[in-house]
ZAMARGU-4260 file (C-alpha; in steps of 0.2 Angstrom, whole numbers, plus 5000, padded with zeros to 4 digits):
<rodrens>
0) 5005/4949/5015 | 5022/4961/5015 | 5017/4979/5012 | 5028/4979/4995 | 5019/4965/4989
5) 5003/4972/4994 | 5007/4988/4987 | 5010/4980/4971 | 4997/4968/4970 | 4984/4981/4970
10) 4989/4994/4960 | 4995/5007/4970 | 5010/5005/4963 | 5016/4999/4947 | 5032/4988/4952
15) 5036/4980/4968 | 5055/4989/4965 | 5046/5005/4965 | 5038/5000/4981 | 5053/4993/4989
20) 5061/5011/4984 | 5048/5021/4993 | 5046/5011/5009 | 5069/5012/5008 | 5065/5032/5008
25) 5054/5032/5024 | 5040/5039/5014 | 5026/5023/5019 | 5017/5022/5034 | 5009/5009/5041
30) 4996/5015/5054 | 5008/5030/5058 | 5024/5021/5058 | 5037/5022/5046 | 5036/5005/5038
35) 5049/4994/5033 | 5045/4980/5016 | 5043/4964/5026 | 5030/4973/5036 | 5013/4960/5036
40) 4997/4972/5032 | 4980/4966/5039 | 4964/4971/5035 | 4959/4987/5043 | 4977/4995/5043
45) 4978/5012/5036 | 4993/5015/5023 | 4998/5034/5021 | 5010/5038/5006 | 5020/5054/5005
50) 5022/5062/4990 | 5030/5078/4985 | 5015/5085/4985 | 5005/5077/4996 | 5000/5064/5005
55) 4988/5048/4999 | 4980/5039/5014 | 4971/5020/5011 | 4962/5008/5022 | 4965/4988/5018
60) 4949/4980/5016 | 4953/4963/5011 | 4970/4954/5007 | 4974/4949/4989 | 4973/4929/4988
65) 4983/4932/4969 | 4999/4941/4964 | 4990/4953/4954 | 4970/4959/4954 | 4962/4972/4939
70) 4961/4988/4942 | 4945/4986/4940 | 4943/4978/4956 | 4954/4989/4966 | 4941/4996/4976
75) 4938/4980/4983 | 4954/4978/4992 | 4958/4995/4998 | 4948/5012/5001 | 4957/5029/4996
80) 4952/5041/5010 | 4956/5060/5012 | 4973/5063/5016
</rodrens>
């Protein structure tokens, strides 16, 4: 699955434009390099967002098979770990 899609689909960011805007500002990495949106994610890849102020880092754990999933199940496709 892309990275913008992933992104989206769950819930770390709201809109896939928004994702799409982040990854066009070089703020996404993908396993320490600056990703760009058609980038594939695969379980196991670490995903480090920087923010103004700070930085969140996440671990894929599984793929999405949907579009969407609940927040609620979140946790299930990716782990937030100290950044």
């Amino acid at each position: 699955m892309r990275i913008d899609k992933f992104l989206n689909s769950v819930n770390i960011v709201k809109r896939r434009a928004i994702a799409q805007d982040m990854i066009a500002n070089r703020v996404v990495l993908l396993n320490g390099v600056v990703a760009k949106a058609s980038k594939e994610v695969r379980v196991g890849d670490k995903i480090t967002i920087e923010y103004l102020n700070g930085k969140k880092e996440y671990i894929v754990l599984k793929i999405p098979q949907t579009k969407t999933i609940p927040k609620s199940k979140m946790a299930e496709f990716v782990k937030e770990i100290k950044g």
